[in-house]
N, C-alpha and C positions, 0 to 999 in steps of 0.2 A: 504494500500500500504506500502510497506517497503522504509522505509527510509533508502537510502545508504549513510553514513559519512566517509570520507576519514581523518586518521590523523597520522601527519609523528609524531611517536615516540615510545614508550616502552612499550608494549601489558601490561606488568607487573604493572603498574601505571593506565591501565585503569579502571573508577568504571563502572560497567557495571554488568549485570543480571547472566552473564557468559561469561569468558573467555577461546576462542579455544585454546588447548595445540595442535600439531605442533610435535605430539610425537615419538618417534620410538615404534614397534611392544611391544618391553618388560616393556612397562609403567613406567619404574623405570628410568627417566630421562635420561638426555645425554648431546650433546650439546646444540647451539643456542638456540630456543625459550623454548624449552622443558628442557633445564636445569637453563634457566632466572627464568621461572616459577617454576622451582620446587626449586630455591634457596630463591626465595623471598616469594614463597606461604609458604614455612616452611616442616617441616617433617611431617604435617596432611596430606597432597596430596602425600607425598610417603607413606604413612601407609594406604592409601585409596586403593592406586594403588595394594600394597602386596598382600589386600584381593581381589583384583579384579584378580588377579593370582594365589591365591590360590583357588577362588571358581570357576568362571568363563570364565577366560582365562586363564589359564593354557599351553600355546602354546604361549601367546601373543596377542596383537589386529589385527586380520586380517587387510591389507589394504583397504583402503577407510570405513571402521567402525567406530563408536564414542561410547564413555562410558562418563559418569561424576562422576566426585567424589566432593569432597569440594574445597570450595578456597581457605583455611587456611588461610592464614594472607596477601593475594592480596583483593583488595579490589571489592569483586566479591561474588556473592550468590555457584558458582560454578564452575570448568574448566573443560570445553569437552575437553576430550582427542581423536584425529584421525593422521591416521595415512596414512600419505602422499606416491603415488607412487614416485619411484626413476625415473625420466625423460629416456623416452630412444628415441636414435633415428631410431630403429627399432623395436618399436612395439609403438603401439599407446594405451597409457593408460589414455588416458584425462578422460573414466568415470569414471576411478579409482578415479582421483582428484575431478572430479566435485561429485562423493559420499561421499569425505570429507566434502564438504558444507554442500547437501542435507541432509546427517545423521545427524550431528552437529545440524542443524537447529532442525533436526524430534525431537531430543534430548531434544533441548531446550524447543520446544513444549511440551513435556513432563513434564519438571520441571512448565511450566508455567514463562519460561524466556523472557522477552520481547527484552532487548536490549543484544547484542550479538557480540562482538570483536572475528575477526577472525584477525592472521598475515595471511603472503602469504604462502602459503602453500606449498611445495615440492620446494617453490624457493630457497631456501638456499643450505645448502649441498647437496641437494638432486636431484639439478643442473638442476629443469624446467626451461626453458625459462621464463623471468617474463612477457615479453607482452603475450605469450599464456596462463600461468599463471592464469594472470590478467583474461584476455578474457571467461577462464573457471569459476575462480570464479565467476564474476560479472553475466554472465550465470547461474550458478548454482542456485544462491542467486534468478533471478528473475522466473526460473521454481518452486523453493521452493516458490513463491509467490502465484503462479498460480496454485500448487496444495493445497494453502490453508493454509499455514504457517502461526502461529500467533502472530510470533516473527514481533515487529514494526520498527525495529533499528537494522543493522548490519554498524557495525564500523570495517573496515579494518582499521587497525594500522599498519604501514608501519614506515620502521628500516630508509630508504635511501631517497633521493631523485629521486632516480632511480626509486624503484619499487612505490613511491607516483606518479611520470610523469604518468608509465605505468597504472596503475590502476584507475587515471584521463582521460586518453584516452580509457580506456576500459568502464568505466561509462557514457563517453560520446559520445561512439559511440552507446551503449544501448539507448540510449537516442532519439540519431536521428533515 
C-alpha cells in the first residue's frame, strides 16, 4: 500500500528517492517550483534537461508526461520533471493533471524509486483550483496503486497552509 505523507514546506529540502519538478513544456526552468529546483539542484539538472531537448524532446515535454534527469545537488537520487495543464474553466482537463501523477509514479517505477515528493501541481500559476487539485492528485496517487505501483511513499510537500488544509481533506475523504 502507499503510504501518503502530507508536509507543509520546501519540495527543495526534501530527501527523498525523487523529486517531482512542476515544470513548464521547455525543461529549462522558470518560475515557482520549477525554478526552486533548478536553482538549488544546481546546473546538472539544466544540462540534463538541454540533452533531453536536444535528443528527445525537441518541441518540449508534452503535457501530462514525465522524464527524469539527476538531482544535482537537492538531496534526491533524481527529479521527475511533468508538466502540468493550465486550469480552465471551459474544458475539463483533470486527466491531463491526474497523468502528471500517474507518469511520474510509472517513472519512478522505472528508476526503482520508492519514496517520491510531488508539490501540487498546476496549482500555482497555473491557476487549478487547489481543493480539485488536491482531489485529482490524491486520486491519481491511489489508481497508480491499484495498477500496481511500486513506489511505497508519496510525500506531497505543500508551500501554504492552504493547499496543506486542502490536501488533508482530500486524503481524508479517500479514506472514508
Amino acid at each position: 500500500m502507499v503510504r501518503i505523507v502530507l508536509v507543509r514546506g520546501d519540495i527543495t529540502a526534501e530527501a527523498a528517492d525523487a523529486v517531482v519538478n512542476a515544470a513548464n513544456s521547455s525543461l529549462l526552468g522558470g518560475g515557482g517550483v520549477d525554478g526552486a529546483i533548478h536553482r538549488k539542484g544546481g546546473p546538472e539538472i539544466l544540462a540534463a534537461c538541454q540533452d533531453l531537448r536536444r535528443s528527445h524532446y525537441g518541441k518540449g515535454l508534452p503535457t501530462g508526461r514525465a522524464v527524469a534527469t539527476t538531482a544535482g545537488r537537492l538531496p534526491a537520487r533524481h527529479v521527475i520533471h511533468t508538466v502540468g495543464p493550465v486550469w480552465s474553466a471551459d474544458e475539463d482537463r483533470s486527466d491531463l493533471l491526474a497523468s502528471c501523477y500517474r507518469e511520474s509514479l510509472a517513472v519512478a517505477d522505472g528508476l526503482g524509486d520508492r519514496t517520491v515528493a510531488f508539490p501540487a501541481i498546476s496549482t500555482g500559476v497555473y491557476g487549478w483550483p487547489i481543493d480539485d487539485g488536491a482531489r485529482i492528485a490524491v486520486a491519481a496517487v491511489r489508481a497508480a496503486e491499484a495498477a500496481g505501483t511500486e513506489v511505497e511513499e508519496v510525500r506531497f510537500v505543500l508551500f501554504d497552509a492552504t493547499a496543506y488544509a486542502a490536501f488533508e481533506a482530500a486524503v481524508a475523504a479517500d479514506d472514508a
